[in-house]
C-alpha positions in Angstrom: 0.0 0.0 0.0 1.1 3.1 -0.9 -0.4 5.4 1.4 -0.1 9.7 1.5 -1.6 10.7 4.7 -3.1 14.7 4.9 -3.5 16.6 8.3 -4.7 19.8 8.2 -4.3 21.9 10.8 -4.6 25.6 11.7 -3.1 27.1 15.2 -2.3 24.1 16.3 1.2 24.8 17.9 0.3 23.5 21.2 -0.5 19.8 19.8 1.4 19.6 16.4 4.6 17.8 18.0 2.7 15.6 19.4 0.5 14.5 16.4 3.4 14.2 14.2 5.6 12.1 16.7 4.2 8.8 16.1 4.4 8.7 12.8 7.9 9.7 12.3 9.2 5.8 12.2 6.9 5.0 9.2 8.1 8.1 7.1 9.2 6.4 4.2 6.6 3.3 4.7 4.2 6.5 4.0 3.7 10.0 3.1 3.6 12.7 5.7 1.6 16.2 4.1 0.6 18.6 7.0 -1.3 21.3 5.0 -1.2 24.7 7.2 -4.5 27.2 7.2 -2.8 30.6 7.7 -1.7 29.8 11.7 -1.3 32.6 13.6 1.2 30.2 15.9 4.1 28.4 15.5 2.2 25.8 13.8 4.2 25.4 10.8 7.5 26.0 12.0 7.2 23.2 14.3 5.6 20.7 11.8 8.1 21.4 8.7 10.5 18.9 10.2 8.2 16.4 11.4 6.4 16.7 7.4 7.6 14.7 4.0 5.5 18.0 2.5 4.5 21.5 4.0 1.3 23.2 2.0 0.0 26.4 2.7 -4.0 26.7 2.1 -6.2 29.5 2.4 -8.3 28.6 5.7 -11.1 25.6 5.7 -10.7 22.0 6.4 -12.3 20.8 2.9 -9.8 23.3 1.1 -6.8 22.2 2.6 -7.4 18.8 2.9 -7.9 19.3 -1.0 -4.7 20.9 -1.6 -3.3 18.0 0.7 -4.5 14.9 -1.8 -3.3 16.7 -5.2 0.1 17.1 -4.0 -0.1 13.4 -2.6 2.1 10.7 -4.2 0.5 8.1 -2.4 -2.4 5.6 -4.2 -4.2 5.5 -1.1 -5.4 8.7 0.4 -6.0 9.0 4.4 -7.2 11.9 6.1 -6.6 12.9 9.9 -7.3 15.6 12.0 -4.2 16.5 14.6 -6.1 15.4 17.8 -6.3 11.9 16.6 -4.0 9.4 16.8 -4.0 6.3 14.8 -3.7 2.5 16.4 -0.9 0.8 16.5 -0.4 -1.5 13.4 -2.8 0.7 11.2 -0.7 0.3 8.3 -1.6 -3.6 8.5 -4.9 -2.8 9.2 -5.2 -0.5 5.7 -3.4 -3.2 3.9 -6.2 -6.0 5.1 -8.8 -3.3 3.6 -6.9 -3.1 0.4 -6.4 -6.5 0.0 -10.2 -7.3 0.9 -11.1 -4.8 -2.7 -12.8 -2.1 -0.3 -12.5 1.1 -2.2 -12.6 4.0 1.2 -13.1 3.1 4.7 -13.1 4.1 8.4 -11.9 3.5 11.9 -13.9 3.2 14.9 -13.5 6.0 17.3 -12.8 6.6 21.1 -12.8 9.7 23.4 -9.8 10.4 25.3 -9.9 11.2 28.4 -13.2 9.2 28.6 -15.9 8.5 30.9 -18.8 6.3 30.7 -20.9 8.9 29.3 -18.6 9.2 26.8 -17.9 5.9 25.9 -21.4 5.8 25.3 -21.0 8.5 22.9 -18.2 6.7 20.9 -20.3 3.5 20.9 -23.2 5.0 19.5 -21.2 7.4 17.0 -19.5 3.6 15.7 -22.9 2.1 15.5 -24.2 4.8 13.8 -21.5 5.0 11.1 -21.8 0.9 10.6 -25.6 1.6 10.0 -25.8 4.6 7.7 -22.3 3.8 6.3 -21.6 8.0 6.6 -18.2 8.6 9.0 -17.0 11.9 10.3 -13.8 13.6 10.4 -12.4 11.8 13.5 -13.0 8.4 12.6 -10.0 9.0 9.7 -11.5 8.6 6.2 -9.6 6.7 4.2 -9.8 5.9 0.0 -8.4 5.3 -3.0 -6.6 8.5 -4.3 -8.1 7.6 -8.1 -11.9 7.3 -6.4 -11.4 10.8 -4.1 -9.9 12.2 -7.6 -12.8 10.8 -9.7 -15.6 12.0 -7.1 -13.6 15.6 -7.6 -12.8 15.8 -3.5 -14.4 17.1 -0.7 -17.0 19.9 -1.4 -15.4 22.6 -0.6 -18.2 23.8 2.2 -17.5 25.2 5.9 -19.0 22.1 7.5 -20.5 18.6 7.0 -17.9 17.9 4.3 -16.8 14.6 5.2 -20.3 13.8 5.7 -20.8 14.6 2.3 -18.2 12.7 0.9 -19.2 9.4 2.8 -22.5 10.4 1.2 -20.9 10.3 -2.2 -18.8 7.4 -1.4 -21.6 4.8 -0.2 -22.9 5.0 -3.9 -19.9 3.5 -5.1 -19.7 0.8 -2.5 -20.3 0.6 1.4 -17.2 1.5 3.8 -14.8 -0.8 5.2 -15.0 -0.3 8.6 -12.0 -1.2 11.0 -13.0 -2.1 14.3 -9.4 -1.5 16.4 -10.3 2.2 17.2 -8.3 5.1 17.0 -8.2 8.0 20.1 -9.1 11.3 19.3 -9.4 13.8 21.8 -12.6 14.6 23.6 -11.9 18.0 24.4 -14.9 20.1 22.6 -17.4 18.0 24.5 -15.3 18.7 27.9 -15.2 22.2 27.3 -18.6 22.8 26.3 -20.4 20.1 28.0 -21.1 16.5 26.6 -25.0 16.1 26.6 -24.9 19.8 25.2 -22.7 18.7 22.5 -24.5 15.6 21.6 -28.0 17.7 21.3 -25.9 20.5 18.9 -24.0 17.2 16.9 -27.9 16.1 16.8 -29.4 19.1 15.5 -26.6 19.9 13.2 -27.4 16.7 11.3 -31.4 17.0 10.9 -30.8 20.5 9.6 -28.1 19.3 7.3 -30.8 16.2 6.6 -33.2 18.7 6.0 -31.4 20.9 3.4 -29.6 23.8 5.6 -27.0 24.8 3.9 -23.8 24.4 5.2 -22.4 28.0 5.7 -25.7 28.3 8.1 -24.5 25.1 9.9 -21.4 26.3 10.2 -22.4 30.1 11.8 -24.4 28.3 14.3 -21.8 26.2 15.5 -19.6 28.9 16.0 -22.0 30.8 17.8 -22.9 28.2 19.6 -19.4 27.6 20.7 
C-alpha cells in the first residue's frame, strides 16, 4: 500500500509535535503532508521537520485537505485531524482493507480522556456510522486516491464535508470499517459540556438532513461555541 496521509491543521502549535511524533518511524513506509490554514502560531514552524510535505491553504478544512491529496504521491489517500492518533499496526490494518477490494473506509472512534458517558457517545457514534455507512472527520477517512480524484474531492463547504463525501462514497460501495479504534481527543465535549454537544452534533445533522445549507450550519456552530 502506498499510502499519503493529509492533516490539516490551523493554530495548532500546542499539539502539532505531538500529532506528528508517532508517525515519524513510518516516514518512508508513507507519506507525511501537513497542509497549514494561515496559523497565527508556530504551527508550521514546528511541523516542517516532522512533514515529508508542508502546503500552505487558504483557511477551511475541505480546502486544505484538497490541496493535501493533489500534491499526494500516495495511491491510497487518508485523512486525519491533529487530535487523533492512529492504532498501533494501522498500516496492517489499511493493507487488510486493500487486499479485501474495499474502495474508502473508516476506523472506529474513542474519546480520550473518557468516561462512561462518553464511551457511550463513541459506541453510539460507531454504530451509527456501521448503520448509515456515513463517517466523520475523527474516525479517519480513508480511500483510494483515483476514487477521491474521480468523485472531484471534498465539497469545498465550511461544515459537513466529510459527511458529504461518505455520502458520495456509499454509492460507489459501502465502507470498510475497521474495528481496532483510534483515540481522538474529547476535548470540545469537555469544554462545552457532553450532553450539550450531543443535542448541537444532533441538531446539526437533521438541519443538514433537512437541506440547511452548510455556511448556516457552520455560523451556528460557531456561535454556539
Amino acid at each position: 500500500m502506498k499510502l499519503s496521509i493529509v492533516m490539516p491543521v490551523r493554530n495548532e502549535a500546542a499539539g502539532i509535535v505531538q500529532a506528528l511524533l508517532p508517525l515519524q518511524e513510518l516516514r518512508g513506509a508513507l507519506e507525511l503532508i501537513v497542509v497549514d490554514g494561515q496559523s497565527q502560531d508556530a504551527t508550521r514552524l514546528l511541523a516542517q521537520p516532522l512533514a515529508d510535505q508542508l502546503l500552505e491553504s487558504s483557511p477551511g478544512r475541505a480546502r486544505q485537505m484538497n490541496t493535501g491529496a493533489a500534491a499526494a504521491q500516495g495511491d491510497w489517500l487518508l485523512f486525519l485531524h491533529a487530535d487523533t492518533r492512529l492504532p498501533d499496526g494501522f498500516i496492517s490494518l489499511l493493507q487488510e482493507a486493500q487486499d479485501s477490494g474495499a474502495d474508502w473506509g473508516r476506523f472506529d472512534v474513542q474519546l480520550e480522556p473518557s468516561s462512561a458517558l462518553l464511551r457511550l457517545v463513541a459506541r453510539m457514534i460507531n454504530l451509527r456510522s456501521r448503520l448509515t455507512g456515513v463517517c466523520t472527520g475523527d474516525q479517519a477517512l480513508f480511500l483510494r486516491r483515483r476514487l477521491f480524484e474521480q468523485l472531484g474531492g471534498y465539497a469545498e463547504i465550511p461544515l459537513m464535508e466529510d459527511v458529504e463525501l461518505s455520502k458520495r462514497l456509499r454509492r460507489v460501495s459501502r465502507p470498510f470499517c475497521i474495528a481496532t479504534p483510534l483515540t481522538t481527543s474529547s476535548r470540545r465535549w469537555q469544554q462545552h459540556g457532553t450532553l450539550r454537544t450531543i443535542l448541537l452534533m444532533w441538531q446539526l445533522r437533521l438541519l443538514y438532513w433537512l437541506g440547511v445549507a452548510p455556511e448556516r450550519l457552520a455560523e451556528s456552530y460557531r456561535s454556539t461555541r
